[in-house]
C-alpha positions in Angstrom: -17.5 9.1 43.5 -21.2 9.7 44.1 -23.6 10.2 41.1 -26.1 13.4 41.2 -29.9 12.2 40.1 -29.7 13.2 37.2 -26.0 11.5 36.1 -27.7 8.2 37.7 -30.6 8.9 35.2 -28.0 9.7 32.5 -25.9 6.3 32.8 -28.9 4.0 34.0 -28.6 2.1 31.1 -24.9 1.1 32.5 -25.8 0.6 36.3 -28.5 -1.9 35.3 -26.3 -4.0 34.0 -25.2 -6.6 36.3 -21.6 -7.1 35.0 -21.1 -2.9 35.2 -23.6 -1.4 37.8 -22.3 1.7 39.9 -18.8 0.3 40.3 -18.2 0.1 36.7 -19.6 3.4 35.8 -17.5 4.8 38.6 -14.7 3.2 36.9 -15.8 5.2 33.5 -16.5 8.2 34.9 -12.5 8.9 36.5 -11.2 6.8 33.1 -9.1 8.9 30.8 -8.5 7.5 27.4 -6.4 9.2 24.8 -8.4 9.2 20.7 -5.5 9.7 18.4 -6.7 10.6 15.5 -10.4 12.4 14.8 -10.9 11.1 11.5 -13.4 7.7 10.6 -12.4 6.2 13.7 -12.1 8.7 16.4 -14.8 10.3 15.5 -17.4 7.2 16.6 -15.0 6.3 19.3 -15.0 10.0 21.0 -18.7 10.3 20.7 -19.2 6.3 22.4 -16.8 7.1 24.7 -18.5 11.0 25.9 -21.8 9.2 25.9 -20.4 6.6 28.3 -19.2 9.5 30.4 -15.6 8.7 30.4 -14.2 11.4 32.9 -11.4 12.7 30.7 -11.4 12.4 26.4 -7.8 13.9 24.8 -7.9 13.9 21.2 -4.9 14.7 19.3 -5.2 15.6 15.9 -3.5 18.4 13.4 -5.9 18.8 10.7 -9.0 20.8 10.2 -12.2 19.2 9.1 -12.3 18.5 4.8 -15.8 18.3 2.7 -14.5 15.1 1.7 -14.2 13.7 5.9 -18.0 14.1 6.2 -18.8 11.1 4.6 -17.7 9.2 7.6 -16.2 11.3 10.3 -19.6 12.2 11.9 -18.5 13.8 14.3 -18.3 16.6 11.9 -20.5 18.6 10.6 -20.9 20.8 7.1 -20.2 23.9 9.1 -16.8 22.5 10.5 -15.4 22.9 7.0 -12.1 24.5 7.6 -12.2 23.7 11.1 -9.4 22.2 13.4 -10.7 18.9 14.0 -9.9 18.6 17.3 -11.9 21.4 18.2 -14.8 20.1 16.1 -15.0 16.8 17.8 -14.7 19.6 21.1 -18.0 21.1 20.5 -20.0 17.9 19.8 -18.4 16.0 22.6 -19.6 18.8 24.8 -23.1 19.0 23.4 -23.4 15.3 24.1 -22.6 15.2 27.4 -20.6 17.9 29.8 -19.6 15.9 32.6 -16.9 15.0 30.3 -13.2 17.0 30.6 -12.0 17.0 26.7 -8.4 17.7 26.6 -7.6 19.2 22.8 -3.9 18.7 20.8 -4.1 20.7 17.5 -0.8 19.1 16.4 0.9 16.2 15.0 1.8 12.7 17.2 5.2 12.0 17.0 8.7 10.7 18.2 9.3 14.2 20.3 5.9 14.6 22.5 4.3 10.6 21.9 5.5 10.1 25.4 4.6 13.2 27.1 1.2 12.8 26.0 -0.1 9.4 26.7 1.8 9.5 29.9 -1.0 10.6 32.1 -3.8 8.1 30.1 -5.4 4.7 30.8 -6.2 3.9 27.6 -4.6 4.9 24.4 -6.8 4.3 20.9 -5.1 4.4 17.4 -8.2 6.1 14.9 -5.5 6.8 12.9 -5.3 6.0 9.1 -1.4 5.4 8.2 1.3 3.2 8.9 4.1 5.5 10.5 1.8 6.9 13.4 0.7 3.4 14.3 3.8 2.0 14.7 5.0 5.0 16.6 1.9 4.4 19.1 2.5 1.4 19.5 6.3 1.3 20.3 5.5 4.3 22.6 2.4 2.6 24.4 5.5 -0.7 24.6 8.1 1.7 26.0 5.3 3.4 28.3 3.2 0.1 29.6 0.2 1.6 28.1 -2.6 -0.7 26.9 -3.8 0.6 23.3 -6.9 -0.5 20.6 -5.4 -0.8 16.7 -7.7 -0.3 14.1 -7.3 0.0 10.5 -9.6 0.7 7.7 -9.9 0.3 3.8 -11.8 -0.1 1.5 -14.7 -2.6 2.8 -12.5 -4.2 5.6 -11.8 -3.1 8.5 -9.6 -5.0 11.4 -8.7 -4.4 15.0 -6.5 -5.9 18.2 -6.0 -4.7 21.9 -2.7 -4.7 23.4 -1.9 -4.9 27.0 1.3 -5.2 28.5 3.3 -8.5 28.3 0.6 -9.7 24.9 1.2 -9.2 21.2 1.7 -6.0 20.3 1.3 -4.5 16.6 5.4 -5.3 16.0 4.3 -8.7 16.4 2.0 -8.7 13.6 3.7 -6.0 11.4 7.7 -6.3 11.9 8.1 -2.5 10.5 6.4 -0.2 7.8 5.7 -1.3 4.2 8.1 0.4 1.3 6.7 3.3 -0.4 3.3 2.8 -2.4 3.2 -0.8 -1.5 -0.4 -0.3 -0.1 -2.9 2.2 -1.6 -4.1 4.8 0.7 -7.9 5.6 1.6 -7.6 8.7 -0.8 -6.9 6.8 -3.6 -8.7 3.0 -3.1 -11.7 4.7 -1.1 -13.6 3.4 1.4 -17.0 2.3 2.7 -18.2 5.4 5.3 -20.2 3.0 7.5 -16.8 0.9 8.1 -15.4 3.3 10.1 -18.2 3.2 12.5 -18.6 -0.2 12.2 -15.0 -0.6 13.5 -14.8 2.7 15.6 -17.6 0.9 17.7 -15.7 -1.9 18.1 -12.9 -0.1 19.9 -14.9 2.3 21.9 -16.3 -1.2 23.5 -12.8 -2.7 24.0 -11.9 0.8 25.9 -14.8 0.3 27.9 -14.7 -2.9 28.8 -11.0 -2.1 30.0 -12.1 0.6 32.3 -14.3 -1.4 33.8 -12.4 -4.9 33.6 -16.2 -6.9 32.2 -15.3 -9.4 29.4 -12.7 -10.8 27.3 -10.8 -8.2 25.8 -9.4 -8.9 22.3 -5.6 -9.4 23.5 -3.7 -12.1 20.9 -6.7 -12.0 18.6 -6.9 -10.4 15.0 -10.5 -9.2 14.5 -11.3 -8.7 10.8 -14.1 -8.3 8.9 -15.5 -7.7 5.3 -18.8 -5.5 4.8 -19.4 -6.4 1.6 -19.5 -10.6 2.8 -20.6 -9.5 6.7 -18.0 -12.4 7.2 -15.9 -11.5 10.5 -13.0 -13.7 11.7 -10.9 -13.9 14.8 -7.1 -14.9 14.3 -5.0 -15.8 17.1 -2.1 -14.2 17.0 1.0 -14.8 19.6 3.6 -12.2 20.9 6.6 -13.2 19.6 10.1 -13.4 21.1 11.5 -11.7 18.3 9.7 -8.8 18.2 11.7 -5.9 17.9 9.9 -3.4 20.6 8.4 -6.1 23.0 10.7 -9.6 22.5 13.4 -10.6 24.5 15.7 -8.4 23.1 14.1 -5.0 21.4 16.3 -3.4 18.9 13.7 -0.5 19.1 14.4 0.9 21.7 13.7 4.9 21.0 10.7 6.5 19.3 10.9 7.0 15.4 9.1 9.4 12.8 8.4 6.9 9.7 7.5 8.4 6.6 5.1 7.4 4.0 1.2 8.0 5.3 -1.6 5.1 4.2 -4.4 3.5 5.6 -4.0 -0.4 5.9 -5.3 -3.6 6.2 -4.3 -6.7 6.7 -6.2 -9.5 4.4 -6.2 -13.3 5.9 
């Protein structure tokens, strides 16, 4: 790949750095990654990610843009009201910068395209905010050898893992989904705007530093943190034998829609 003048000006910033340089941003610039979800979290991953100059961005997401999103999804503006989101985040990513390729799904993830969709990505992240979607990307990013970033928000925590193949994957933390109303959802327990970014940022690092292979990504370690302390702690976690999608002997073995939608978080 050889950089025009002005993309070298653009990503000089990267090249400088001895650990990324040209190599690295060449890396970025034929990366695709896959934002599911352009809510709280997408929305500060897709923008990181487009100013990077990742080559291809596909954000999936069914819903249109809400007057109560724009307190944290800033990738949306008042005049997106009403708007599908997907197309939203569209515009702005192509404002920001136009050497990236955004690829648009105005529809739900599930069991029937999951596969289809993340088949032809490096990177998968989860920006999404309930329980049945992220164990659905995860099994299919398992079934699909897919590396992925898990985030979840609520309230003033926020936490997040990556998963490569052959390390723990979100089944090893969380054996299935919790029964109905067992955790509140963002709607109803609220939560802090600036978390989203705070964790968004987090991931859109983690996909970056897997494109370009710099650093220690945050395979078999938990990161949570607490806004209202600034306290942030790093669990280890294992993959475990007996997980049901990546153990020894999966009993998950085909994609499932879940029911019952909620943000979570997982308190240590």
């Amino acid at each position: 790949m050889e950089f025009t003048e002005e993309q070298i000006l653009r990503y000089s910033r990267h090249i400088l750095l001895q650990d990324v340089g040209v190599e690295g941003q060449e890396r970025i610039s034929s990366g695709k990654v896959l934002v599911i979800g352009a809510g709280g979290l997408g929305a500060p991953v897709a923008l990181y990610l487009a100013a990077a100059g990742v080559g291809t961005i596909g954000i999936i997401d069914g819903d249109v843009v809400d007057l109560s999103n724009l307190q944290r999804q800033i990738i949306h503006f008042t005049p997106d009201v009403d708007s599908p989101k997907v197309l939203s985040a569209k515009e702005k990513i192509n404002l920001l910068n136009p050497d990236v390729k955004v690829i648009t799904y105005q529809t739900l993830f599930t069991s029937e395209n999951a596969l289809e969709i993340i088949k032809d990505y490096d990177f998968i992240v989860d920006g999404t905010d309930n329980f049945p979607v992220k164990f659905l990307i995860n099994d299919a990013c398992v079934m699909a050898g897919k590396a992925f970033s898990h985030g979840g928000i609520l309230r003033f925590d926020g936490q997040t893992f990556t998963h490569t193949p052959g390390n723990a994957c979100y089944r090893c933390l969380f054996n299935a989904p919790p029964p109905p109303n067992a955790v509140p959802t963002c709607s109803q327990a609220g939560v802090l705007g600036a978390i989203a970014g705070m964790l968004g940022t987090i991931q859109a690092a983690e996909t970056l530093k897997y494109l370009t292979g710099v650093g220690d990504l945050l395979t078999n370690r938990l990161l949570s943190f607490n806004a209202k302390t600034m306290n942030f702690r790093t669990v280890n976690i294992h993959r475990s034998e007996k997980c049901p999608v990546c153990g020894a002997h999966p009993t998950v073995t085909e994609l499932v829609d879940y029911e019952q939608a909620t943000c979570e978080i997982k308190r240590h």
